[in-house]
KEKE-3310 file (N, C-alpha, C; in steps of 0.2 Angstrom, whole numbers, plus 5000, padded with zeros to 4 digits):
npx = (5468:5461:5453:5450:5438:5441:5433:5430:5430:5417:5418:5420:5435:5442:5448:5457:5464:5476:5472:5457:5456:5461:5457:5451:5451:5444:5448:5448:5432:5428:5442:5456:5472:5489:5500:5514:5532:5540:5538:5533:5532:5542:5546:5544:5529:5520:5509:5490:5477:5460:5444:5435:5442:5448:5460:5471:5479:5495:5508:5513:5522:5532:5533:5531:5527:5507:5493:5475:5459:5457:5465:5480:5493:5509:5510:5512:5506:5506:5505:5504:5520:5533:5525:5515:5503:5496:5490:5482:5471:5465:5453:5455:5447:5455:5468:5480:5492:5486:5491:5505:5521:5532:5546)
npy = (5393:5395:5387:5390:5384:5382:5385:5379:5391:5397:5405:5411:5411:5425:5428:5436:5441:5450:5452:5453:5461:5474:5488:5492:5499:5508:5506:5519:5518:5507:5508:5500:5496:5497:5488:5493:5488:5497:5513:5523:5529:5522:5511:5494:5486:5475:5469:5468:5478:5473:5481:5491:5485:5481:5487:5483:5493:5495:5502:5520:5528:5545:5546:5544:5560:5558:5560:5559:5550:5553:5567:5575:5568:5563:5553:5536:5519:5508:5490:5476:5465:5473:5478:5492:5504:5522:5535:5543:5535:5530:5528:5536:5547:5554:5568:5567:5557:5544:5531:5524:5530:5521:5509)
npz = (5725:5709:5696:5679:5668:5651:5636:5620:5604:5597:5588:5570:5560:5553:5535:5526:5513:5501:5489:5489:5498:5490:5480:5465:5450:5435:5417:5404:5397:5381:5377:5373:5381:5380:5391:5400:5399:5409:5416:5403:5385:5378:5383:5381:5374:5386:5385:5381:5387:5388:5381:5396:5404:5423:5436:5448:5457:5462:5465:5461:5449:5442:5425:5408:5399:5394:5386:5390:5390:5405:5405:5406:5410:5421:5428:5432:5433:5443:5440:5440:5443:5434:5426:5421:5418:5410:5421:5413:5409:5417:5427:5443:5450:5454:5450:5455:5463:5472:5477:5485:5480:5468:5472)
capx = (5469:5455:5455:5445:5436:5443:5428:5432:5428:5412:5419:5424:5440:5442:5454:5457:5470:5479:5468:5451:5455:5464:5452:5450:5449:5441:5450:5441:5426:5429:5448:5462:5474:5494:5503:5521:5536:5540:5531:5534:5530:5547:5546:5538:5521:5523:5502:5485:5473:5455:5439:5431:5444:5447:5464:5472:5486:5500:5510:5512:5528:5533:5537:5531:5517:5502:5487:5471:5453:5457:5468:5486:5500:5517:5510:5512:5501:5510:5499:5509:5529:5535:5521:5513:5499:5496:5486:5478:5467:5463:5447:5455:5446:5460:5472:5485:5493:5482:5493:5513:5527:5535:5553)
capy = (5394:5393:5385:5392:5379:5384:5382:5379:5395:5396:5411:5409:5414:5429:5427:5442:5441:5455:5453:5454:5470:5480:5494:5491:5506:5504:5508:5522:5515:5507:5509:5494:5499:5495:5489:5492:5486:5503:5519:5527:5523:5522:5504:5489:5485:5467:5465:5472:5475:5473:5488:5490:5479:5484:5484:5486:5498:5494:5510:5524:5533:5547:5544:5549:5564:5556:5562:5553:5550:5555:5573:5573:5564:5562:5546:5529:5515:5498:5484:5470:5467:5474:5479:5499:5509:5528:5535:5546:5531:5526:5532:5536:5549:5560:5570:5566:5548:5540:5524:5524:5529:5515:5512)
capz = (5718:5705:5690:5675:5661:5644:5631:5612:5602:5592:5583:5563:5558:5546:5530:5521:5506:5498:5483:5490:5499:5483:5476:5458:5445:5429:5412:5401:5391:5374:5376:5373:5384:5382:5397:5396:5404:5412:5417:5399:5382:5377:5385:5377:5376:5388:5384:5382:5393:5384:5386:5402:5411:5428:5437:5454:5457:5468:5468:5456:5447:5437:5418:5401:5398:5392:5386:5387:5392:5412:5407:5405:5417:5421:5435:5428:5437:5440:5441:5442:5442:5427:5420:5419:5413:5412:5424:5409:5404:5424:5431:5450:5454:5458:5446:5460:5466:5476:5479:5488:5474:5467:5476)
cpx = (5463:5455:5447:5444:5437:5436:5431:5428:5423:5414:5422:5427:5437:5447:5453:5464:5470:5475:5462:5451:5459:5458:5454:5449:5447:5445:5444:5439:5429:5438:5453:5470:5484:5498:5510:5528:5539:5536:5533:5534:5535:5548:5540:5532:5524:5514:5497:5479:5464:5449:5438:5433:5446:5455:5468:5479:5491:5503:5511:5520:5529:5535:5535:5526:5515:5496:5481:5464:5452:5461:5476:5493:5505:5516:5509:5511:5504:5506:5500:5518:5530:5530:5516:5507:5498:5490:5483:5472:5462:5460:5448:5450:5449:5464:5480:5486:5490:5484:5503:5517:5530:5543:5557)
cpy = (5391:5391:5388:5387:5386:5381:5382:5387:5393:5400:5408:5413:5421:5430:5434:5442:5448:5454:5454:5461:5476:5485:5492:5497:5502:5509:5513:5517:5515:5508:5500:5498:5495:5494:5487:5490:5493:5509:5523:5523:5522:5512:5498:5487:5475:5462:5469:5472:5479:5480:5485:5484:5483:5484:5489:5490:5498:5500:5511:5528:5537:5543:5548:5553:5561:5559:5558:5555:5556:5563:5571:5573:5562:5553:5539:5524:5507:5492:5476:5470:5465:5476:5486:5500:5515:5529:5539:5540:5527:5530:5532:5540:5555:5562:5569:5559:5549:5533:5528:5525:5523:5516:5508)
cpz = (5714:5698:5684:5669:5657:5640:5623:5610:5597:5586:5575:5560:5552:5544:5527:5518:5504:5493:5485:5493:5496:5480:5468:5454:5438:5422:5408:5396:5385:5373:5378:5375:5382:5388:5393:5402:5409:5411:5409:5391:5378:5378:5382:5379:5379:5386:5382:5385:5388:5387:5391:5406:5418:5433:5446:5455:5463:5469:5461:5455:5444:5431:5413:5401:5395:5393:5385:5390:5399:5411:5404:5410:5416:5425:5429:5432:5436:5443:5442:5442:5437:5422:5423:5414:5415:5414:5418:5407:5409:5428:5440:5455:5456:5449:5449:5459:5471:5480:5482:5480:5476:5470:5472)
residu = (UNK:UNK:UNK:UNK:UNK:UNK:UNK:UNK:UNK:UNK:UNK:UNK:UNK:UNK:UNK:UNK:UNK:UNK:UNK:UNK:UNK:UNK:UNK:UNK:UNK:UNK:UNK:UNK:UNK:UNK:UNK:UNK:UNK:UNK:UNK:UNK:UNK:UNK:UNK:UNK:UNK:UNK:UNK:UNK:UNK:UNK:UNK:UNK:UNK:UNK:UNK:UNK:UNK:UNK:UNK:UNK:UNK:UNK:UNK:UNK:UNK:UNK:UNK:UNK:UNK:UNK:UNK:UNK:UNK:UNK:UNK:UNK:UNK:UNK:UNK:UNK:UNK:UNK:UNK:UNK:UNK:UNK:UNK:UNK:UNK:UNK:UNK:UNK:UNK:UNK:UNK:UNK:UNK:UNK:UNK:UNK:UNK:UNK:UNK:UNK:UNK:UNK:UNK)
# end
């Protein structure tokens, strides 16, 4: 039987957090955007999100037509819990969803 020396590792760990690897979209230029507590603007404005802020999109749900900057969409972009903004005002790139529907 042979025995094999263990050596410590020189290698350095890699952290990678849920927020570091989120894609970021940037709101259209010059626009103050309402974020509302549901996808629709029937629901209360919970805050506002100032120009040229930039925001991560967890997943994405039908709600109100919206027309804006990016075209006009039924898809409503939830960016934290309980709180929505219309993908018309969110530079994704796409006219589609791009993120998991909301469940």
């Amino acid at each position: 039987m042979s025995v094999e020396q263990v050596r410590p590792s020189t290698a350095k760990p890699v952290v990678t957090t849920l927020a570091a690897a989120a894609t970021y979209y940037s709101i259209a230029p010059g626009v103050s955007l309402n974020v509302r507590s549901g996808p629709g603007t029937g629901y209360p404005v919970v805050r506002t999100l100032s120009a040229g802020a930039r925001v991560a999109i967890h997943c994405q749900t039908p709600g109100t037509r919206v027309t804006g900057p990016y075209g006009t969409t039924t898809i409503w972009d939830n960016i934290a819990s309980g709180q929505y903004i219309s993908d018309a005002y969110v530079n994704t790139g796409s006219d589609g969803y791009i993120r998991p529907r909301c469940s």
